[in-house]
C-alpha positions as CSV (number, residue, x, y, z in Angstrom):
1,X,-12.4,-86.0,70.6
2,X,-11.6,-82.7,68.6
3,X,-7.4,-83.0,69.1
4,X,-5.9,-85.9,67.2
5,X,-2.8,-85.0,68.5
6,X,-1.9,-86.8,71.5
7,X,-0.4,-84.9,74.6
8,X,-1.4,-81.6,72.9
9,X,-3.5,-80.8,76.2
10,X,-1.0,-81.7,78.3
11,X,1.9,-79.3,77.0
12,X,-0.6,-76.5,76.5
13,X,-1.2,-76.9,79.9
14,X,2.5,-77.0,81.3
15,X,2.6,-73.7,78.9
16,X,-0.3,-72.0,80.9
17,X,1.2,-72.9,83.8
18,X,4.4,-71.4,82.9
19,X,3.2,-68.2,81.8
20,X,0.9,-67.8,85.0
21,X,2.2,-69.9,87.7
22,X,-0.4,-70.9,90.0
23,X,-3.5,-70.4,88.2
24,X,-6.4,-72.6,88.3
25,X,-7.0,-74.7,84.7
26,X,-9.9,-76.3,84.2
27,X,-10.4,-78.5,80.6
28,X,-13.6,-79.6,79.8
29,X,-15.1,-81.9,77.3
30,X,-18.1,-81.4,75.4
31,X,-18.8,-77.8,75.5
32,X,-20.1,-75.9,73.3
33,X,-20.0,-71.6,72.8
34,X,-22.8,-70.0,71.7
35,X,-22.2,-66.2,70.7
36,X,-24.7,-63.4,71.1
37,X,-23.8,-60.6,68.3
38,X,-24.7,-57.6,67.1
39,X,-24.0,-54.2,65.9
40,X,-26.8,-52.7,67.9
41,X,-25.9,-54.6,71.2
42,X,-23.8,-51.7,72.3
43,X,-26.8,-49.0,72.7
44,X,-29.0,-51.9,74.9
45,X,-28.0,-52.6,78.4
46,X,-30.6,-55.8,79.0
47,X,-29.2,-58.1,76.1
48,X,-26.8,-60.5,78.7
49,X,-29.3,-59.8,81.4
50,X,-32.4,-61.4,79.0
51,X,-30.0,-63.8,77.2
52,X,-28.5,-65.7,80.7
53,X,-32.6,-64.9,81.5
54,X,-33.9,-67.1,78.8
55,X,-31.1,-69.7,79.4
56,X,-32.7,-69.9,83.0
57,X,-36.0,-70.4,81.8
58,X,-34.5,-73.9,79.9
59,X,-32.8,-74.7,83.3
60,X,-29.5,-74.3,81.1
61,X,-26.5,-73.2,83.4
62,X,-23.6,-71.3,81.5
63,X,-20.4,-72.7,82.3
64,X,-18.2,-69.8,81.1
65,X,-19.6,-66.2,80.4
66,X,-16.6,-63.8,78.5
67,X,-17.9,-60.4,77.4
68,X,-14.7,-59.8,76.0
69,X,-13.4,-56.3,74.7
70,X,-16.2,-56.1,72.1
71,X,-19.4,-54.1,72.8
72,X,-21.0,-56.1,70.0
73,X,-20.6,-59.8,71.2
74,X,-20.4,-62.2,74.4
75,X,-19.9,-65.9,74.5
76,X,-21.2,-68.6,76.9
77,X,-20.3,-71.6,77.4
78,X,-22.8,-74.4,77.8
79,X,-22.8,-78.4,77.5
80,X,-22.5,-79.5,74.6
81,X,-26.0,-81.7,74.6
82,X,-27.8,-78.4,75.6
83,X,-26.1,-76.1,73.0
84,X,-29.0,-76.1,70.3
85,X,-31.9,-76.0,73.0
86,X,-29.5,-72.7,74.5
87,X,-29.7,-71.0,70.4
88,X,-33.2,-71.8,70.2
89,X,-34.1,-70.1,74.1
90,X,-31.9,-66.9,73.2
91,X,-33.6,-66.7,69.8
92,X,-36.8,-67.3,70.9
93,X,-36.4,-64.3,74.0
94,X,-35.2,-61.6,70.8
95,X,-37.5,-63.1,67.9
């Protein structure tokens, strides 16, 4: 729905493939990434543990969790239909 180019997956898959032979790909529709960000993340140890927390209280699974290099932001990925109910939790646990 977002790539108007046709076939685009498909070659960007063959590329993955190429580059790591073997490895498991997995392409999803409708899924949305919410990022958790701040400067003061880095001195606080609980902020994934409360975010992923407060998901669980909205029975909202992550699909994909990438903490990346950055001590000041994560991503998780979510369904789509759930993305604004998984903002609203993770505000909600910090504000």
């Amino acid at each position: 729905k977002y790539i108007e180019k046709p076939g685009l997956l498909n070659e960007l898959e063959r590329r993955l493939q190429e580059k790591v032979p073997g490895a498991d790909i997995v392409m999803k529709e409708e899924v949305a990434q919410v990022v958790v960000a701040g400067r003061g993340m880095k001195n606080h140890y609980d902020v994934a543990l409360r975010t992923l927390s407060a998901l669980a209280k909205e029975k909202i699974k992550p699909l994909m969790l990438n903490m990346g290099a950055s001590d000041i932001s994560f991503f998780i990925a979510v369904q789509d239909e759930r993305a604004e109910d998984a903002v609203r939790a993770i505000y909600n646990e910090f504000f």
